[in-house]
C-alpha positions in Angstrom: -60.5 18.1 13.0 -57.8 16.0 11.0 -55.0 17.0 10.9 -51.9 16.4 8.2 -48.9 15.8 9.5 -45.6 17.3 8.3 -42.3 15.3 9.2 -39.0 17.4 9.0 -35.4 17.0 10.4 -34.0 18.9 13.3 -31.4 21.3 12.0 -29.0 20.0 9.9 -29.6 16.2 10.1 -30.8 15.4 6.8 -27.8 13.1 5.8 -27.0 12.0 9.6 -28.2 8.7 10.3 -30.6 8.1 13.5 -31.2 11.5 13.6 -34.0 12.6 16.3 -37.0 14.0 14.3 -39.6 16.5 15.0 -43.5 16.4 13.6 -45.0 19.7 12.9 -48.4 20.4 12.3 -50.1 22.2 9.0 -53.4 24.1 9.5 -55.2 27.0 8.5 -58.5 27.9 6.6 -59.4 29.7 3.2 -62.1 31.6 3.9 -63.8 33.7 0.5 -67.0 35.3 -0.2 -68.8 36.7 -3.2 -70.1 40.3 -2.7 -72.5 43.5 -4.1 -70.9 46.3 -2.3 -72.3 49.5 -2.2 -71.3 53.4 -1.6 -73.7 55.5 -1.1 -72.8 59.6 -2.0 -70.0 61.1 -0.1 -69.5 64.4 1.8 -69.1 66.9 -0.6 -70.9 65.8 -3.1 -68.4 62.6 -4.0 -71.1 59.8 -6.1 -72.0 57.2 -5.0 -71.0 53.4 -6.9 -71.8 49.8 -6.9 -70.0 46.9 -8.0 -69.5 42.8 -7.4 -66.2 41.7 -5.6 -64.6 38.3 -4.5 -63.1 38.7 -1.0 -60.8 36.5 0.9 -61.2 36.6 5.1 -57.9 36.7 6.5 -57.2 32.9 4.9 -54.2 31.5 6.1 -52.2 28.6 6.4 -49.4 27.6 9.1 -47.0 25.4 10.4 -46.8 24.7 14.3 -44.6 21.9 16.5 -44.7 21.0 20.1 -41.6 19.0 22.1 -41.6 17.4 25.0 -37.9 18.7 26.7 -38.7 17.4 30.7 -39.0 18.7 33.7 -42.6 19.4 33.0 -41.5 21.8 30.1 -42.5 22.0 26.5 -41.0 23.9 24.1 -43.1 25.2 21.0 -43.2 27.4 17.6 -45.7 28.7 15.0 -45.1 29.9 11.8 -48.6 31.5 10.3 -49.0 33.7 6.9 -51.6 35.1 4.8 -53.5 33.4 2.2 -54.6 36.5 0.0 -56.6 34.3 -2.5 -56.7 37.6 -4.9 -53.7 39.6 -6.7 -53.9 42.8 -5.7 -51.7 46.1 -4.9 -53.7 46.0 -1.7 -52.6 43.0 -0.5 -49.6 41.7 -2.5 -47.6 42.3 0.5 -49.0 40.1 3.2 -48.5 37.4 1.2 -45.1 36.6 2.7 -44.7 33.9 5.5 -44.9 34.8 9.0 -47.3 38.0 8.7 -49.3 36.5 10.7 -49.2 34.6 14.8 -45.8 33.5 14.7 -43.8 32.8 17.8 -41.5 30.6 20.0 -42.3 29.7 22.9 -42.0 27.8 26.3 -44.8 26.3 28.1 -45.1 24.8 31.4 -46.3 24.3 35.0 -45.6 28.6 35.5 -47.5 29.5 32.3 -47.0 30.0 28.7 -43.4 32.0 27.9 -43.2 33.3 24.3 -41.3 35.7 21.8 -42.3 37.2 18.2 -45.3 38.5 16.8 -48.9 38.0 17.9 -52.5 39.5 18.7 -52.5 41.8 21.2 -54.8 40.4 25.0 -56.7 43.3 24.1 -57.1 42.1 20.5 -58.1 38.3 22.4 -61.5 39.9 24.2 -63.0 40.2 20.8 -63.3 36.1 20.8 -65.4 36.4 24.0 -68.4 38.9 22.6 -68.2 38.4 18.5 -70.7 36.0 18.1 -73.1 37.4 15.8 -71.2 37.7 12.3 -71.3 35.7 9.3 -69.0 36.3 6.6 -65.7 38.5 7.4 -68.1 41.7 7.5 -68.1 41.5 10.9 -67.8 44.7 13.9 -64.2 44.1 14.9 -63.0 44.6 11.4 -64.8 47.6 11.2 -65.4 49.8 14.5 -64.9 47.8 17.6 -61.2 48.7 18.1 -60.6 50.0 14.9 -60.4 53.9 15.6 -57.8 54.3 13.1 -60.1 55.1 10.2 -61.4 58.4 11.7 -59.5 61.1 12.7 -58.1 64.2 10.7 -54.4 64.5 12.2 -52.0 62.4 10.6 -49.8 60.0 12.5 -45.5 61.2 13.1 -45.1 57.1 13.0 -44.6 55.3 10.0 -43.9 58.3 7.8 -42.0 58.6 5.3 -38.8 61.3 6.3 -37.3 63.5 3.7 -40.6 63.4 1.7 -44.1 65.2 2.7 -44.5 64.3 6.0 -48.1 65.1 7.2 -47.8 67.5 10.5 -43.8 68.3 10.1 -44.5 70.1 6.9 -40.7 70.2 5.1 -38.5 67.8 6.8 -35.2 68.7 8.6 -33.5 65.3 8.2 -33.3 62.5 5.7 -33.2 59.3 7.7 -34.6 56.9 5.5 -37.9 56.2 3.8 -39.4 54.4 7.2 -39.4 54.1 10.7 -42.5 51.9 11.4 -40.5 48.7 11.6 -42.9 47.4 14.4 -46.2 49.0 13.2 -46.5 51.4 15.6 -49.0 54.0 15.3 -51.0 53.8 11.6 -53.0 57.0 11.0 -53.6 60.0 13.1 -55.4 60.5 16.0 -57.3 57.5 16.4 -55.2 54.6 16.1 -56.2 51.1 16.5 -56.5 48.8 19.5 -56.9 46.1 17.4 -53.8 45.4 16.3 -51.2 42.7 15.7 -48.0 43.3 18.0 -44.5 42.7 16.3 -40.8 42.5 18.0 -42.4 41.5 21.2 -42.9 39.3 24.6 -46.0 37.5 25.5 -46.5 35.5 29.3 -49.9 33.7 29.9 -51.2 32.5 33.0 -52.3 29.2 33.8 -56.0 28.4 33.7 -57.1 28.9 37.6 -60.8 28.2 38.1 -62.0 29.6 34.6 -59.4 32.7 35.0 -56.8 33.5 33.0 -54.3 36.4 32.4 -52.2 37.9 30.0 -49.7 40.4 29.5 -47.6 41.7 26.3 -44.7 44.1 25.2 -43.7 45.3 22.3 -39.9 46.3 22.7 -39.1 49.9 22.2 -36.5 48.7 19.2 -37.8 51.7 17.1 -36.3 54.5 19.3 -34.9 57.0 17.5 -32.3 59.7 18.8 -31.6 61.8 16.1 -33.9 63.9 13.6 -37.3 63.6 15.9 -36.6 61.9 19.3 -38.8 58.8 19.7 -39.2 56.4 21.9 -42.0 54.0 21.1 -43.5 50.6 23.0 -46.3 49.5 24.6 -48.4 47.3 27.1 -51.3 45.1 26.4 -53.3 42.9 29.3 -56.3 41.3 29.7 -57.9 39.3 32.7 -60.5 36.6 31.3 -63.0 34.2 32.8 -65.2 31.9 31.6 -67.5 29.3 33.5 -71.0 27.8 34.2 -70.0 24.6 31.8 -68.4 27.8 28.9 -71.8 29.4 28.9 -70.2 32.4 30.3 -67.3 34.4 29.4 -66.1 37.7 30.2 -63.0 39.6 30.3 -61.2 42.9 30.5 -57.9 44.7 29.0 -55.9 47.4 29.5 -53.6 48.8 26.6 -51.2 51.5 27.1 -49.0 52.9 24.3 -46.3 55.1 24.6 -45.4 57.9 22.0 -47.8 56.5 19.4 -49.6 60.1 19.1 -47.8 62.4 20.6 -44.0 62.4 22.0 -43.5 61.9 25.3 -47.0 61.1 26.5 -48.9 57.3 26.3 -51.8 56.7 24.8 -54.2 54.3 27.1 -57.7 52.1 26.4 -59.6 49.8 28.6 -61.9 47.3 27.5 -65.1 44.6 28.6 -66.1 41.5 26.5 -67.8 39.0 27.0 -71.3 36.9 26.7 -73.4 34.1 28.1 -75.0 31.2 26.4 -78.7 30.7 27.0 -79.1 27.8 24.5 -81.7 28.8 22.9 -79.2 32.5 21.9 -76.0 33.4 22.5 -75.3 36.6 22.9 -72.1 38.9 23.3 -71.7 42.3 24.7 -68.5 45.1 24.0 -67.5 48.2 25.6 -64.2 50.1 24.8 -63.0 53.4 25.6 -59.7 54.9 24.4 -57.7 57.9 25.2 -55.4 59.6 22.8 -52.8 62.5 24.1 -52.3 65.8 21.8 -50.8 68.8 21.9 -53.6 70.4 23.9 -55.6 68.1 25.4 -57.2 64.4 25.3 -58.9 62.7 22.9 -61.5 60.5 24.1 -63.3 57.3 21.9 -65.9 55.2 23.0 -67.3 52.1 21.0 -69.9 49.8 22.0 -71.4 46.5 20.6 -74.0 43.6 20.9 -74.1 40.3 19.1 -76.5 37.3 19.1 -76.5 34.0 17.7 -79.6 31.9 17.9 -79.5 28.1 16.3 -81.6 27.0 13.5 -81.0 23.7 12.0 -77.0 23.0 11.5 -76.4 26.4 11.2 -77.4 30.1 13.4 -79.1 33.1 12.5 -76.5 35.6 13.4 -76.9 39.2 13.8 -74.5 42.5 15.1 -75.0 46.0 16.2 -71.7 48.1 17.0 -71.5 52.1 17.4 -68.3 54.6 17.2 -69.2 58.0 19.3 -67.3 60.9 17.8 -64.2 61.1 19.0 -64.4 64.1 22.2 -62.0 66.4 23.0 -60.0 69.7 21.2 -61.2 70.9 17.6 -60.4 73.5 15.7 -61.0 74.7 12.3 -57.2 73.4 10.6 -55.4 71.0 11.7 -51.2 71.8 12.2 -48.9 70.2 13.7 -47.0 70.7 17.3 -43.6 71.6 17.2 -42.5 67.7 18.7 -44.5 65.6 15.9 -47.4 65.2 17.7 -50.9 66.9 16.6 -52.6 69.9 18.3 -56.5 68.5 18.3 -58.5 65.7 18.0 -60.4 66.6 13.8 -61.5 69.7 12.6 -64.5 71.3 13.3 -67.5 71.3 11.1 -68.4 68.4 9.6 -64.8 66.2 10.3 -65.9 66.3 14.2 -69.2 64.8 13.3 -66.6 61.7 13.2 -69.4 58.5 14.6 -70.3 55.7 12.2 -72.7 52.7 13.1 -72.4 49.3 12.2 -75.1 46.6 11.2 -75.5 43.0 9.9 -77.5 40.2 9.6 -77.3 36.6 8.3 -77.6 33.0 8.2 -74.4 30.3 8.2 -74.7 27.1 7.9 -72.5 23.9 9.2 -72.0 21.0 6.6 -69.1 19.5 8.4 -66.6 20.2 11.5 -64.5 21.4 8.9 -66.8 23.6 5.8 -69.6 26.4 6.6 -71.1 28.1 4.3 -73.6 31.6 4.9 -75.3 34.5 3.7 -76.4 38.4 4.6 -76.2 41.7 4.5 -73.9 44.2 6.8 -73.6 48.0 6.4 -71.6 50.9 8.0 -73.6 54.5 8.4 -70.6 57.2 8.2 -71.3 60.7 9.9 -70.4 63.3 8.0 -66.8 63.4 8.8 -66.1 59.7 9.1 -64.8 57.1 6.9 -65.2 53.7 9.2 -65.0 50.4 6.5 -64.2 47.1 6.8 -60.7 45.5 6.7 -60.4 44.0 3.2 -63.1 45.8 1.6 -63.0 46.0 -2.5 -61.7 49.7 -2.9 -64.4 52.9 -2.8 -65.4 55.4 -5.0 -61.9 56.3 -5.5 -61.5 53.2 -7.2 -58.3 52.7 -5.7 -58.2 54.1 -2.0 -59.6 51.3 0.6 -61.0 54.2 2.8 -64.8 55.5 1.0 -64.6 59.1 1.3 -66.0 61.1 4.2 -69.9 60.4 4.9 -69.9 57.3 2.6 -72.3 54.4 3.7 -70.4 50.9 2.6 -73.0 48.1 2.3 -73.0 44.4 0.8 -75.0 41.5 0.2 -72.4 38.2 0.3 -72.4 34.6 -0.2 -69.4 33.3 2.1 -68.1 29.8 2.8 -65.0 28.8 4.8 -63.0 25.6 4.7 -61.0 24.5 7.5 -57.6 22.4 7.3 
């Protein structure tokens, strides 16, 4: 791909003459789509609605540099942001710089050293298996470590003290309006995997014989000691492989995260992704498993998907199949909160624990250039009762304002997508 090259000065050296100066690279991709989303009726009797929407797939832009400082050693940053390509309340604010992979970093002979904010090794897998999407309707921004959207117990993280604060009923201190500076957890039992890891360290391996490993931590710089005690980090790693001339590829992660549901006790997943190339289809495979801690028990949820790509022409026919259990472990009729911030049981019983959804799509992309694609197809999500699974960046539900549909609500669409590389 060509790529435009940015010169600027090393710091402060704008007026110096023969000043050393450093090139840095600009990239990214706008990525849009034209859509007829559907909602079918809700639990509850809620109606269903259609409507068109323009949609813009994670497009972004950066800015990245690489130096050669000897001894075998280079040193290296990214700075990446979002591209929301609509004006919206729903996104307005990821529209500042750096939202997105950005990170210094020293690579070298041991490995690849580096410091910010970046995907998770768990989040990496999904590269390995996600071969079947067109368009940004696509598994893993809907149910393949996306828990989060399911769940009827409301997160202690990232709440709002002083004011109404889910589980803790009237609050006994007043320390602010947040304490989610690093994005811990982000709604209830049921949090995602899939995530995007602020305030933290990152080591990769070297490539040995197809293998690779990495490991990441996000700092514990949210730990509170006052009001409710909190303490929260966590672990991400992954082992991956790929081989047979990249017709194969598999890997595995573990994720660990500590007080994200429940005070004092770690949250922990474990994943396999991965695929093989047959030439004539490509096809991925996913299995996830996450446990959440409560007040009285575990809460167990298990996703699985398959993918396949098979080539046509420039371009593939792509398909995807994806599937959220319901989340197993402690019900009860009401949900209340546990005297440290953490929820008692997994949802509620009735219809809340019928908490599954199931995922389909199928379409047709098609390659103009190294650089433009442009494809077509339909995607929906089937909601049990009690769920509410959508897509990331989905045109708001019958609410007209929420992102989430309400409970039992099937989101569909027919799109027109096309991405454009830089």
């Amino acid at each position: 791909m060509q790529k435009k090259l940015l010169t600027i000065a090393v710091a402060g050296a704008l007026a110096a003459p023969g000043v050393a100066m450093a090139q840095a690279e600009v990239y990214g991709f706008v990525w849009m789509s034209v859509n007829k989303f559907k909602y079918s009726d809700g639990t509850g009797g809620v109606p269903s609605k259609s409507m068109w929407d323009v949609a813009s797939h994670a497009s972004n832009f950066g800015v990245r540099g690489r130096e050669n400082i000897g001894a075998g050693l280079t040193a290296w940053f990214q700075i990446e942001a979002n591209i929301p390509m609509e004006r919206t309340n729903n996104v307005a604010h990821t529209s500042s710089f750096s939202t997105r992979n950005s990170a210094l970093g020293l690579q070298g002979g041991f490995g690849n050293f580096f410091i910010g904010q970046w995907t998770t090794p768990w989040t990496d897998l999904d590269g390995l298996w996600s071969v079947g999407s067109v368009g940004g309707w696509t598994p893993h921004a809907a149910i393949i470590g996306r828990r989060e959207t399911t769940g009827a117990a409301p997160n202690w993280n990232c709440s709002s003290f002083g004011v109404g604060m889910g589980n803790f009923g009237t609050a006994a201190t007043t320390l602010g309006t947040s304490v989610c500076d690093s994005v811990e957890g982000n709604s209830g039992v049921g949090h995602s995997f899939f995530r995007r890891i602020s305030n933290s360290i990152h080591y990769n391996t070297p490539v040995f014989g197809g293998a690779q490993v990495k490991v990441a931590y996000q700092t514990n710089q949210d730990k509170a000691t006052t009001g409710i005690v909190q303490d929260p980090s966590m672990w991400s790693g992954s082992v991956t492989w790929s081989g047979m001339g990249g017709r194969a590829r598999i890997g595995a992660a573990f994720d660990a995260h500590k007080d994200f549901t429940s005070i004092g006790k770690t949250d922990k997943g474990w994943s396999v992704k991965g695929g093989y190339n047959f030439g004539f289809a490509d096809v991925g495979l996913a299995y996830e498993n996450m446990e959440y801690k409560v007040g009285t028990g575990d809460c167990e949820a298990v996703q699985y998907g398959v993918a396949l790509a098979i080539p046509v022409g420039q371009g593939h026919i792509r398909t995807a199949y994806a599937k959220a259990d319901d989340i197993d472990g402690p019900t009860a009729a009401a949900v209340t909160g546990a005297a440290a911030g953490a929820p008692n049981v997994c949802t509620a019983t009735g219809a809340a624990a019928d908490n599954g959804g199931q995922f389909w799509s199928l379409g047709y992309d098609y390659r103009f250039s190294k650089r433009t694609t442009a494809g077509f197809g339909y995607a929906i999500i089937k909601n049990d009762p009690g769920a509410i699974f959508t897509w990331s960046g989905a045109a708001s539900s019958q609410g007209a304002v929420s992102l989430n549909p309400p409970a039992g609500s099937d989101p569909s669409t027919f799109f027109v997508s096309m991405i454009h590389r830089f």
